[in-house]
N, C-alpha and C positions, 0 to 999 in steps of 0.2 A: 504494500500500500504506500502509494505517495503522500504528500503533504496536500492538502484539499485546501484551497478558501472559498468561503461563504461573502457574498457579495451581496451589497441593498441596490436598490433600484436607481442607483447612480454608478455602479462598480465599483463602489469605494470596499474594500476587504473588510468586511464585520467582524469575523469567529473564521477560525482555523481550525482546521481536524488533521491532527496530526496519529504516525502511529504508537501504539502503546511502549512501546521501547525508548522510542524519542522523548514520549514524553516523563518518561520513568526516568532516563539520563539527563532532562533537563530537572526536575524535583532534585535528584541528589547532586545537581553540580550548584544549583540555588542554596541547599539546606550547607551545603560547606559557607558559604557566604553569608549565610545566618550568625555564624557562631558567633559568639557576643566577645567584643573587641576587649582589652585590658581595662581602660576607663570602665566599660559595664562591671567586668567583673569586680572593678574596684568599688561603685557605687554598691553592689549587689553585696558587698561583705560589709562594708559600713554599715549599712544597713540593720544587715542580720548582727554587728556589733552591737546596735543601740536597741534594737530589739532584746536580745540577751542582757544584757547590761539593765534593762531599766529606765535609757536616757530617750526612747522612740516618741518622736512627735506625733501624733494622728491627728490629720484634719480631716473637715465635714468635702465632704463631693460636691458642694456649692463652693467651698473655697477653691477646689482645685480647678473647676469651671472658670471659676475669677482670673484665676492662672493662665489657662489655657485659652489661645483662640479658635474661636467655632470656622468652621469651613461653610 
């Protein structure tokens, strides 16, 4: 099986059908690219320090909204 595209009514490429292999080699060449960089791991041990420790801040999910910008 070749690589398929799905076209709209302009032939601009919508969705692609690729085959199961491909797309199985593209998932595990992604998930190597996932791995969480040293700064995550650093943030992610701090963490669990203040966690253990006692010293963990918790805010409300309207704080972190405050924080964050909406798309």
């Amino acid at each position: 099986m070749t690589t398929q595209f799905i076209v709209n009514e302009k032939g601009e490429r919508t969705s692609v059908i690729i085959p199961i292999n491909e797309f199985e080699d593209l998932l595990n060449a992604a998930q190597v690219h996932m791995e969480p960089g040293p700064k995550y791991k650093a943030m992610m041990d701090q963490m669990l320090k203040e966690e253990e420790d006692g010293t963990a801040t918790y805010v409300s999910l309207k704080e972190i909204e405050k924080i964050l910008p909406r798309k």
